[in-house]
C-alpha positions in Angstrom: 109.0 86.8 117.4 110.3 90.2 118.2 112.7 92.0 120.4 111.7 95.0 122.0 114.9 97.2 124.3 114.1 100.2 125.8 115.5 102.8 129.4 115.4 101.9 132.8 117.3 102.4 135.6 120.1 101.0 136.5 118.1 100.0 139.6 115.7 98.4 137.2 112.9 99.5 140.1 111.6 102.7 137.1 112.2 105.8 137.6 109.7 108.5 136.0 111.8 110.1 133.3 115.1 108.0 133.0 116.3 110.5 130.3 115.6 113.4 131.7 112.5 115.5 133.3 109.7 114.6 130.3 111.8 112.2 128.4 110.3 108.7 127.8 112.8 105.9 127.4 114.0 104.9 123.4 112.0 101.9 122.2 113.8 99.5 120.1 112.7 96.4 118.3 114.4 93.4 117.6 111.9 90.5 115.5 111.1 87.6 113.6 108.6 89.5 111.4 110.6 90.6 108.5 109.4 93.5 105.9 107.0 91.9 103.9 103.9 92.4 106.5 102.7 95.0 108.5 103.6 93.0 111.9 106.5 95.0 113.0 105.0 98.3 112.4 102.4 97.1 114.1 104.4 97.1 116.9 105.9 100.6 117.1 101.9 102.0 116.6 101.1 99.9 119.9 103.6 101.8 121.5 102.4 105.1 120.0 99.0 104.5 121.3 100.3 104.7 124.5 102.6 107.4 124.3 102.6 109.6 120.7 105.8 110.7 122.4 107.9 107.6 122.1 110.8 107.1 119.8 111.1 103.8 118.5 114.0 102.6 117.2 114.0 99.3 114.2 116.7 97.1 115.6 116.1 94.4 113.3 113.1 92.3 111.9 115.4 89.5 110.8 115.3 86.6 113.1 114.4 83.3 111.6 110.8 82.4 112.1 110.4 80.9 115.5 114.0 80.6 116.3 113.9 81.3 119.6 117.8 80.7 120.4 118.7 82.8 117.6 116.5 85.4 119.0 118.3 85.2 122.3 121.4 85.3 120.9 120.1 88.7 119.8 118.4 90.1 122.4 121.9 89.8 123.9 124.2 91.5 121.1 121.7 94.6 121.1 121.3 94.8 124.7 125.2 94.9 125.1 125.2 97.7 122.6 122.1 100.1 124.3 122.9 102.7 127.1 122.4 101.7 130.2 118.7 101.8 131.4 117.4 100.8 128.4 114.3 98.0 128.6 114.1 95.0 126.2 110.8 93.5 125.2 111.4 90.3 123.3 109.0 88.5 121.3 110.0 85.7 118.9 106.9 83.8 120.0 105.8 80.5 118.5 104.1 79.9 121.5 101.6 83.0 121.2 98.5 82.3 122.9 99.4 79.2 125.0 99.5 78.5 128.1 103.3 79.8 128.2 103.9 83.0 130.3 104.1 86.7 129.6 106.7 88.3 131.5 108.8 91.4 132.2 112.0 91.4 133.8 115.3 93.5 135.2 118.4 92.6 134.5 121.6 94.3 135.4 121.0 97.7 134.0 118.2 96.7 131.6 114.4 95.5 131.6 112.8 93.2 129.4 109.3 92.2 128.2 108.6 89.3 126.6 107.2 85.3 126.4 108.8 83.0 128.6 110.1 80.3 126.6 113.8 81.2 127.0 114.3 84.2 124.7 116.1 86.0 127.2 118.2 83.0 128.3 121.6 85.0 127.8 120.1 88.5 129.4 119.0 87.2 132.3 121.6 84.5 133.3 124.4 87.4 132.3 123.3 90.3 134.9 124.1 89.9 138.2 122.1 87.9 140.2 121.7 90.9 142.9 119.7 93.0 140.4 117.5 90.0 138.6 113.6 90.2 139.0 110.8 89.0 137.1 106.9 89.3 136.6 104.3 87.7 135.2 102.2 90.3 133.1 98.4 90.3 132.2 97.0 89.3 129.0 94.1 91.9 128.4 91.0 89.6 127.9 90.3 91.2 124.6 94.2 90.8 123.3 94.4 88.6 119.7 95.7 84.9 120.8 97.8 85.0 117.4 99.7 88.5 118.4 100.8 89.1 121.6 103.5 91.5 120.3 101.1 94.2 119.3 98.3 93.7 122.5 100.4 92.8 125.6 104.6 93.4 125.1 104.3 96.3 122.8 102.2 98.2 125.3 103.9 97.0 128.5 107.1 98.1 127.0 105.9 101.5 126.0 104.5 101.9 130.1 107.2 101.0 131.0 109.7 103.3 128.7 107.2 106.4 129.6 108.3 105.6 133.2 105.6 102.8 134.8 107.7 100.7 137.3 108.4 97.0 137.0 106.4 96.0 140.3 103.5 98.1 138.6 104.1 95.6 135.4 102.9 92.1 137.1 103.2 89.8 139.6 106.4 88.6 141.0 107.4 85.2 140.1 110.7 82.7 139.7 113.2 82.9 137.4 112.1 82.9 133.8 113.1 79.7 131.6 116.2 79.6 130.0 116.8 77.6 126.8 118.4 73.7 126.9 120.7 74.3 124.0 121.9 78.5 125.1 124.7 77.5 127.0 127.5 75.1 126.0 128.7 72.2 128.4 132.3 71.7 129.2 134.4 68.9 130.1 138.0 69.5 131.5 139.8 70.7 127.7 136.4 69.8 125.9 133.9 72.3 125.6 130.3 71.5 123.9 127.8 73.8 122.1 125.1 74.4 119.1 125.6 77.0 116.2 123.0 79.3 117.4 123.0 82.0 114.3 125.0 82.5 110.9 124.6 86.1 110.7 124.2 88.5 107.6 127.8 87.9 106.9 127.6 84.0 107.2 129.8 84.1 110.1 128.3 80.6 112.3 127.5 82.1 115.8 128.3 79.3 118.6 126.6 79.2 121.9 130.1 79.0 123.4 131.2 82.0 125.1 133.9 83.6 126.4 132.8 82.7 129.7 132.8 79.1 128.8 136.6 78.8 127.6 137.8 81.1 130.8 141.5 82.4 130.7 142.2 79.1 128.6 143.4 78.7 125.1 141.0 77.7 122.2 143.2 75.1 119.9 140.4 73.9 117.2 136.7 73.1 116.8 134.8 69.5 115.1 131.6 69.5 114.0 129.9 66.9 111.0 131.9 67.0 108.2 134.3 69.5 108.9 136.7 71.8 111.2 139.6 74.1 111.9 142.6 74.3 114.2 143.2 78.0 112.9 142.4 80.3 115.6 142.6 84.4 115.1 141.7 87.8 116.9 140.4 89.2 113.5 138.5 88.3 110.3 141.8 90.0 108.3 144.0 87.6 109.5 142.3 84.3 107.8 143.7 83.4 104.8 141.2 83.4 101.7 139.9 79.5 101.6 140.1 78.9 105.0 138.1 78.8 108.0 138.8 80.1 111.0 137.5 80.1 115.6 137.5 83.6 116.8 135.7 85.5 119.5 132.9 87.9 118.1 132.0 91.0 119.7 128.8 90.0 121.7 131.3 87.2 123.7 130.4 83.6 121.6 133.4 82.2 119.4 132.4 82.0 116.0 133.4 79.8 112.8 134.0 82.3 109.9 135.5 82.9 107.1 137.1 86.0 105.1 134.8 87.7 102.3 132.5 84.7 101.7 129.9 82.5 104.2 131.4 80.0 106.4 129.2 77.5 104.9 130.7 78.2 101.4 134.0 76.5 102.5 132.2 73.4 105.1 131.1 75.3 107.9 128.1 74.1 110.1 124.8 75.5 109.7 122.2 76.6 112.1 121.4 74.2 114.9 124.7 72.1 114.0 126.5 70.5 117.1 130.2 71.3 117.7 133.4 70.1 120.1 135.4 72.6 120.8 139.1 72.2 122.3 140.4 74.1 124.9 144.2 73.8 126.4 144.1 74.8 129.9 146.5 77.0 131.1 
């Protein structure tokens, strides 16, 4: 699947030239593809076709095949880091060519393209309701049923980065799907979630956020066969051998350890549930 952010306005309505009077939006690409095939430059030459003037931007080709949460989760950490009015076209797709829908949405200060089987879960249910929007896009009858990256979000997302607005995009429609296991479930001092990535550094990404645990104090986490009742601010601060809860930069707390993988030293992989413990204050 891949991840494609690019400018809007804040308004998320389009404006001609977000950047600037002839200055098309940046492109950037966030996929499941990896480096090994031609499917992610595939991606940037669909947007080329419509518009040699694009710049497209690699965000990062590294999803896990398929992963759809762990695509989310990333959809989200780039978007946070992108200029407001960019536009994020997601597609980690296992779904190509089904019956499941092709959509563009705004969100807050963003817009996104890309299939609706909760990939932008975390964009979406983060903006502010006030400036949410979504349509259903067309699949050209002549687009490949195994690559809808390349013939339908790739191109939408280029229109839309050279200045097309979203109600040109589609139809409108409901809210897009969000993912069952994105968002954690809490319980008075007893908050639930899923590890939804172990990043490059083998840091294991939860789907609890900051938003989950509120003003109150994270004391420990459980998951099979292991846990830790260290908490810390930074990956410095944990001794060597140990594992450590802290809150990571795109807002999810986080079961890492210093200079080796979390996993190294007991800590859950991918997909693993976990109990989290909060002390309410």
């Amino acid at each position: 699947m891949v991840l494609l952010l690019m400018s809007a306005r804040a308004d998320c309505t389009g404006s001609r030239f977000p950047y600037g009077t002839g200055v098309a939006a940046p492109i950037a690409f966030v996929t499941d593809f990896g480096a090994v095939d031609t499917y992610a430059a595939a991606l940037a030459a669909a947007c080329w076709r419509v518009d040699p003037s694009l710049h497209a931007l690699t965000g990062m080709h590294g999803v896990p095949p398929g992963d759809v949460l762990a695509g989310a989760y990333h959809a989200k950490a780039l978007a946070r880091a992108l200029p407001a009015g960019s536009v994020l076209c997601a597609v980690v797709d296992p779904g190509v060519g089904t019956a499941r829908d092709a959509i563009a949405v705004a969100a807050g200060d963003i817009l996104a393209v890309g299939p609706d089987n909760g990939l932008l879960s975390y964009v979406w249910s983060e903006a502010p309701p006030q400036t949410r929007r979504c349509v259903s896009l067309p699949v050209p009858r002549d687009a490949a049923a195994t690559f809808h990256g390349r013939d339908v979000f790739a191109p939408c997302a280029a229109r839309l980065a050279a200045g097309a607005r979203l109600d040109d995009a589609g139809l409108a429609r409901g809210d897009p799907l969000l993912h069952a296991d994105a968002f954690a479930r809490r319980d008075n001092g007893v908050v639930t979630g899923v590890v939804c990535v172990v990043d490059g550094f083998g840091n294991a990404v939860t789907t609890v956020r900051d938003v989950d645990v509120h003003a109150d104090e994270v004391i420990a986490a459980e998951w099979a066969g292991g846990g830790t009742a260290l908490v810390v601010r930074t990956y410095a601060e944990i001794p060597i051998g140990a594992l450590a809860l802290l809150l990571g930069s795109a807002g999810h707390w986080e079961i890492a350890a210093q200079q080796r993988a979390a996993a190294d030293l007991g800590g859950p992989p991918p997909g693993a549930a976990l109990r989290m413990q909060v002390r309410l204050r």
